[in-house]
C-alpha positions as semicolon CSV with decimal commas, in nm:
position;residue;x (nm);y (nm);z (nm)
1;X;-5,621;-4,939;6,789
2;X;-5,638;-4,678;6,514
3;X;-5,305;-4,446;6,505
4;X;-5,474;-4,152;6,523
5;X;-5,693;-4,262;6,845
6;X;-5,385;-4,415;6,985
7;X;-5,212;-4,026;7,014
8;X;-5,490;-3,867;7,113
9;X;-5,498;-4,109;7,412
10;X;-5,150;-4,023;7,483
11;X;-5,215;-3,671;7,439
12;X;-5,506;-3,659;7,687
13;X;-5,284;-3,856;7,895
14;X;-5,022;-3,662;7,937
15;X;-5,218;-3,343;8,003
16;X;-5,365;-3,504;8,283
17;X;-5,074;-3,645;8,418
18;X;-4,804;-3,341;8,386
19;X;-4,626;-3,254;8,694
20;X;-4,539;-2,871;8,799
21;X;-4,383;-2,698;9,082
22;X;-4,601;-2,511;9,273
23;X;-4,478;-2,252;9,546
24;X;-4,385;-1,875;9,539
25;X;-4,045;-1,694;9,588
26;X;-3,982;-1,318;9,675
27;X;-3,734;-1,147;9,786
28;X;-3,773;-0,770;9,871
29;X;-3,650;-0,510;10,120
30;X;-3,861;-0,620;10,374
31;X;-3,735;-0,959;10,375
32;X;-3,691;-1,279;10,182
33;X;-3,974;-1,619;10,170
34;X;-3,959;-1,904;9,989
35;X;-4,203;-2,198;10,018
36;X;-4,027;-2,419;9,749
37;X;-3,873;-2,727;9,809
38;X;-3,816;-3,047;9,589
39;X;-4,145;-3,210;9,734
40;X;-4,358;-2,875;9,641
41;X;-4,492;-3,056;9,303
42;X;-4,855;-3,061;9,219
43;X;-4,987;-3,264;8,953
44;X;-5,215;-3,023;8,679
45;X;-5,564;-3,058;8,616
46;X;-5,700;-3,156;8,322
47;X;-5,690;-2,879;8,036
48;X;-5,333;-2,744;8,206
49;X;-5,091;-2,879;8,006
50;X;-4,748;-2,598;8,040
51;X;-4,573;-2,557;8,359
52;X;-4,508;-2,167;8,416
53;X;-4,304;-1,902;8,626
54;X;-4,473;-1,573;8,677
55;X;-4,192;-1,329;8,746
56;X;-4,277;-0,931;8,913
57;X;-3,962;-0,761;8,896
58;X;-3,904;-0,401;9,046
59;X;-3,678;-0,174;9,181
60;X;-3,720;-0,046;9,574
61;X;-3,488;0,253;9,554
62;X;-3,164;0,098;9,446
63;X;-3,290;-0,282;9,575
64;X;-3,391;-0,499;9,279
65;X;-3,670;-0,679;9,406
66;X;-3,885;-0,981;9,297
67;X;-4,173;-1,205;9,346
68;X;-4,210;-1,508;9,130
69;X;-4,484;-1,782;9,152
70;X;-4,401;-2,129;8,982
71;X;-4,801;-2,303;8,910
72;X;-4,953;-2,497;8,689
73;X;-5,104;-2,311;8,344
74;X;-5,311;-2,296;8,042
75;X;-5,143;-2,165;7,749
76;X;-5,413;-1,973;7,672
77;X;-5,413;-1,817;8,002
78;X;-5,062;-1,630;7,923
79;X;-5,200;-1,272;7,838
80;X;-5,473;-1,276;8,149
81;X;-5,200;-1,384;8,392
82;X;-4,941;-1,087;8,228
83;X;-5,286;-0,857;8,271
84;X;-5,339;-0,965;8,643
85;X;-4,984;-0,913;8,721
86;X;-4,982;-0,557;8,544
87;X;-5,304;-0,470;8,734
88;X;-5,097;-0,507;9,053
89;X;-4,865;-0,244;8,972
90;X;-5,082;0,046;9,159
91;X;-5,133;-0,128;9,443
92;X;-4,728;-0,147;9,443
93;X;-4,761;0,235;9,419
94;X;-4,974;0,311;9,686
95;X;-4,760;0,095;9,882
96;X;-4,387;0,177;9,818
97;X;-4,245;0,541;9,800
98;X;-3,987;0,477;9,559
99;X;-4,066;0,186;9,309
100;X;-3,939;0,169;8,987
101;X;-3,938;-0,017;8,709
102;X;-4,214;-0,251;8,785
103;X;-4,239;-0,583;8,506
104;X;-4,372;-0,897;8,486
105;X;-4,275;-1,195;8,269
106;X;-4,404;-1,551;8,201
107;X;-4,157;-1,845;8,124
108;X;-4,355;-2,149;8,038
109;X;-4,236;-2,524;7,925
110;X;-4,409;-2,859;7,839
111;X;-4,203;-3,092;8,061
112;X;-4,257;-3,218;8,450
113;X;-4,124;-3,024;8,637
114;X;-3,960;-2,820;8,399
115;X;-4,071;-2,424;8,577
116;X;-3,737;-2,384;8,691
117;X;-3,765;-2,392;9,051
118;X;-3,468;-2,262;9,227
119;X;-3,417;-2,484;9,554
120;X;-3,300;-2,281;9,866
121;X;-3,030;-2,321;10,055
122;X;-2,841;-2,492;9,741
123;X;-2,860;-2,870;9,650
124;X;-2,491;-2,818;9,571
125;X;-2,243;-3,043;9,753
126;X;-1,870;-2,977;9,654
127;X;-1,567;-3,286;9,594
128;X;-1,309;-3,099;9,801
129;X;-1,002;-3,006;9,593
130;X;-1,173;-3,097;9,283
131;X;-1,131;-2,905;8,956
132;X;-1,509;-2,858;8,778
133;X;-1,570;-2,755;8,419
134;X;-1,843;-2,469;8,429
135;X;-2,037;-2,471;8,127
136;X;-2,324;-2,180;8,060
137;X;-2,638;-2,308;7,962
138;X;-2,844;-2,072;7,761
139;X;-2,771;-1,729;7,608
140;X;-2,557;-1,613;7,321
141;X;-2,251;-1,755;7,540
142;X;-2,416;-2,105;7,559
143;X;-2,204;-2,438;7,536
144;X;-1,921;-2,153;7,602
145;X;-1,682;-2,251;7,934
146;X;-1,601;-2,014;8,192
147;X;-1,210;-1,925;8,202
148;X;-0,944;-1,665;8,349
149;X;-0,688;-1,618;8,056
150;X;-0,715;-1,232;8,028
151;X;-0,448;-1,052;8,206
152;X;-0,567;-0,706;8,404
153;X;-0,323;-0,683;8,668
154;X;-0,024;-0,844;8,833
155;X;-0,276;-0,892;9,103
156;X;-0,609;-0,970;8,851
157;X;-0,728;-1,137;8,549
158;X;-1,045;-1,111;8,349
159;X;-1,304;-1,373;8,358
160;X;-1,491;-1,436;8,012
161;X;-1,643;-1,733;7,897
162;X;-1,456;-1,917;7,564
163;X;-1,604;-2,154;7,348
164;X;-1,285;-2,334;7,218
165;X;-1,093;-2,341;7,531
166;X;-1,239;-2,628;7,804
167;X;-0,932;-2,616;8,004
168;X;-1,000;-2,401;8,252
169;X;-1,077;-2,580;8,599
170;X;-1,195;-2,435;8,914
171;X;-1,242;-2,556;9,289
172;X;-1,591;-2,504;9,468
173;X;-1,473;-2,434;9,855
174;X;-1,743;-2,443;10,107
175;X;-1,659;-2,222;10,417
176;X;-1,807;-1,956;10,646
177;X;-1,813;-1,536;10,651
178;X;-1,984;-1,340;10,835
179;X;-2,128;-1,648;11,004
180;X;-2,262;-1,738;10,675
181;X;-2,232;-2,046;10,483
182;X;-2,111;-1,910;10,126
183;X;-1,899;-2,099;9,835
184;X;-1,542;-1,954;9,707
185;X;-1,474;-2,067;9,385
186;X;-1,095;-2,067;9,308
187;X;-0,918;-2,060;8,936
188;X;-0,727;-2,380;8,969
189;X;-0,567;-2,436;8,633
190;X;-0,519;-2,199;8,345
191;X;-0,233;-1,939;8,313
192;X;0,028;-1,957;8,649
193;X;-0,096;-1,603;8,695
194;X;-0,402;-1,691;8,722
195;X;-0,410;-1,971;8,946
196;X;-0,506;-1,970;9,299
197;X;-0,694;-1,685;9,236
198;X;-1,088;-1,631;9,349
199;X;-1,354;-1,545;9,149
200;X;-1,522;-1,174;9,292
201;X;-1,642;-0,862;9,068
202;X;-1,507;-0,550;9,000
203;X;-1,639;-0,210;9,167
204;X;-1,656;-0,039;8,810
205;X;-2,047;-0,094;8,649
206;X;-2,090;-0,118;8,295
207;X;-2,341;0,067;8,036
208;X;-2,603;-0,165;8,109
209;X;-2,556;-0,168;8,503
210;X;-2,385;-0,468;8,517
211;X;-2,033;-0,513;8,710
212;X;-1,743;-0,715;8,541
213;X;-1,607;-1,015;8,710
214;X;-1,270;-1,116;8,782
215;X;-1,007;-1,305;8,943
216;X;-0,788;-1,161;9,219
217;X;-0,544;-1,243;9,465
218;X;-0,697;-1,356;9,802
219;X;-0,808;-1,215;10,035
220;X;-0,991;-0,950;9,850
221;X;-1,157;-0,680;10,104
222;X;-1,194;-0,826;10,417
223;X;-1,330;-1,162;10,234
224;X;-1,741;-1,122;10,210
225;X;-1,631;-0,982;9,853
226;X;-1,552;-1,377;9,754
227;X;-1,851;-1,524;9,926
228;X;-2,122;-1,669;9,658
229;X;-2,431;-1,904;9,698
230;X;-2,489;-2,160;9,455
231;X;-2,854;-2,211;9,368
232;X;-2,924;-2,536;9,229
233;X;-3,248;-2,494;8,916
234;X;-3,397;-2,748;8,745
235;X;-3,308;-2,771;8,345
236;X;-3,397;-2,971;8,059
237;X;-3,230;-3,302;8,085
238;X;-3,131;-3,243;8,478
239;X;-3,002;-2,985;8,688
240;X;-2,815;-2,653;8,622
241;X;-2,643;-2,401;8,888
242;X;-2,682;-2,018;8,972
243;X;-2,392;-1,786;9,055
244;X;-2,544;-1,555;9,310
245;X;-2,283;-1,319;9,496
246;X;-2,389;-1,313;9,869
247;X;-2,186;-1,078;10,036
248;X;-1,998;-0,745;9,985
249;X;-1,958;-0,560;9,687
250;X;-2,287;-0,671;9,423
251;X;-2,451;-0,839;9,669
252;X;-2,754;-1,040;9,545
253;X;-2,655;-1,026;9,173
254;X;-2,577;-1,316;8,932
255;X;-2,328;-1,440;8,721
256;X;-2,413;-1,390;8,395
257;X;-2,203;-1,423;8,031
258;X;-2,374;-1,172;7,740
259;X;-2,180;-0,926;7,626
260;X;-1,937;-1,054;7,303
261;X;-1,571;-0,976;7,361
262;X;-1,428;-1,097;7,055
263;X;-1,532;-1,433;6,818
264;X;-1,581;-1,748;7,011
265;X;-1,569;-1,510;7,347
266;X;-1,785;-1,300;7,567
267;X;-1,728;-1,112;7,901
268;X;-1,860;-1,248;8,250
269;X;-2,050;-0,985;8,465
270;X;-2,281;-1,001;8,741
271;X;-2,623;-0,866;8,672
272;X;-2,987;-0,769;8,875
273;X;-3,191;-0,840;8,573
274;X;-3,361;-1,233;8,639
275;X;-3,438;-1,210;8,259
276;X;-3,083;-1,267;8,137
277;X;-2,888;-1,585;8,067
278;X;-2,780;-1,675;8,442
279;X;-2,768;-2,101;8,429
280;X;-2,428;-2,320;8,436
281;X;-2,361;-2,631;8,462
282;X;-2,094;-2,783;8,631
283;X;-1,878;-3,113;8,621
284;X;-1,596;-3,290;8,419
285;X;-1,521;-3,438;8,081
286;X;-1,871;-3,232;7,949
């Protein structure tokens, strides 16, 4: 078969065979849904060959809220589906008293099942007193490992993210608050000061609205303050892990790692904003 013929084949092919997630995900003041689940794939139509996330974000008052679709797309359909999502925004007006900033993104890929589908409830399954490497995945801070080295307090330390240092271990701890499953995740190597110590954010917000993170001897508050989820996304080449906090103080913000500290460092914060670099991955030996 001629080359050329022989690509185009493949081509066609794998438009017609590309795999997406299809379900939607919002979660606003009047309550949380999410239809997604690992089986919620559809397999595109011919002529859709990107798998895409269209993201509504928007303030309710203080409550950043969202709505996010993951479909099938045509890359040519990119600017109609930004203008459909736009043309929403009255409707979103007439309807809520006090929204603000209302925005809507598209995130599009090439791969199966690459629309970053967040799976509820966590995929995440911990080895108990095991120490994990957590590794951001995209960002300016990417390939850079989360540590605890940075002194605050005799009852603190920082928590920043340091591309030459892949010491730093920490221990995933599945328990119960509030008669809620949540994850603490404990500093288990590193500076003596340092260990022991669980990972929860500080009440102070930066410039940009985000709050640093830190951590601090335990029991901090009355506990809900070192209660996360871990969300379990899809990522090129396998699976990466959100940082959400669930409880207390930042509730329903993510870990994040943006903001340079010094060379070959940068500062981890929680943030609201679904836009920013948010994806780890976890494990040992990286």
């Amino acid at each position: 078969m001629n080359i050329a013929i022989a690509i185009i084949v493949a081509m066609v092919a794998r438009a017609q065979s590309l795999n997406c997630y299809k379900c939607q995900d919002a979660n606003l003041k009047s309550g949380v849904e999410n239809t997604c689940t690992k089986y919620s794939v559809q397999q595109c139509a011919a002529g859709k060959d990107v798998c895409a996330s269209r993201a509504t974000t928007f303030y309710e008052g203080s409550k950043f809220s969202y709505m996010k679709s993951y479909q099938c797309m045509t890359t040519a359909d990119e600017s109609s589906e930004l203008d459909e999502c736009m043309g929403f925004k009255s409707e979103f007006e007439d309807a809520l008293d006090d929204l603000k900033a209302y925005a809507c993104a598209i995130e599009k890929c090439n791969d199966d099942l690459c629309n970053g589908l967040i799976v509820p409830g966590s995929g995440f399954t911990p080895v108990p007193n095991h120490g994990y490497e957590i590794k951001i995945l995209n960002g300016p801070a990417s390939g850079y490992f989360l540590t605890a080295n940075d002194e605050r307090n005799g009852h603190s330390r920082w928590v920043h993210t340091e591309l030459n240092d892949q010491s730093a271990r920490w221990e995933i701890i599945l328990t119960q608050h509030n008669g809620q499953d949540c994850f603490n995740i404990k500093s288990k190597s590193g500076a003596t000061a340092g260990i022991g110590k669980m990972l929860v954010v500080h009440s102070d917000k930066q410039s940009n609205g985000d709050a640093r993170a830190l951590v601090h001897r335990t029991p901090h508050g009355n506990g809900d303050d070192e209660c996360w989820i871990i969300e379990t996304v899809t990522v090129v080449g396998g699976v990466g892990y959100r940082f959400k906090k669930s409880q207390g103080r930042s509730r329903d913000t993510y870990l994040v790692s943006r903001i340079q500290r010094e060379s070959g460092s940068y500062w981890v914060d929680v943030t609201s904003d679904m836009s920013a670099p948010i994806c780890y991955k976890m494990g040992s030996n990286f």
